[in-house]
C-alpha positions, 0 to 999 in steps of 0.5 A: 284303452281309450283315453276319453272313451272308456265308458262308452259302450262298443256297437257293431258295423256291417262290414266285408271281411276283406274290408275289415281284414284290411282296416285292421292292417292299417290300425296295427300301422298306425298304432291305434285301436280300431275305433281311434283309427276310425275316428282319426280318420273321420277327423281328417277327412271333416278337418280338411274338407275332402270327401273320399268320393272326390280326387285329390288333383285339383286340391293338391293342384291349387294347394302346390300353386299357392305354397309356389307363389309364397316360394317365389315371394320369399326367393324374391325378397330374399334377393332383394335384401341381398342386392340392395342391404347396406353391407358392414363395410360400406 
């Protein structure tokens, strides 16, 4: 059972049975009910503010460049200790 969910009552979607046939696949990977897989990925998408309408590319592009930047601030300072820090035997 679902932890937090237990009283709730279930309801009823309207869904194509390839879709459903197709969700259920994906909740027995995750290893989750139907309705935790639902909710998780509901969460996702509010969390991160992603609509499933719109692509990834540009999100993924400007996050890539960012977390590049921070790499070459860490490779650059990384280099600078190593040129000008006082070594023990000098």
């Amino acid at each position: 059972m679902d932890k937090g969910y237990e009283k709730e009552r279930f309801e009823k979607l309207g869904i194509k049975a390839s879709v459903a046939e197709r969700f259920r696949s994906f909740c027995k990977k995750m290893s989750k009910s139907q309705s935790m897989t639902l909710l998780l990925m509901l969460d996702f998408f509010e969390d991160n503010s992603i609509s499933p309408n719109e692509t990834m590319g540009p999100n993924m592009q400007t996050l890539e460049s960012k977390i590049k930047k921070r790499i070459n601030a860490v490779i650059a300072i990384i280099k600078d200790i190593e040129k000008n820090h006082d070594k023990p035997t000098t």
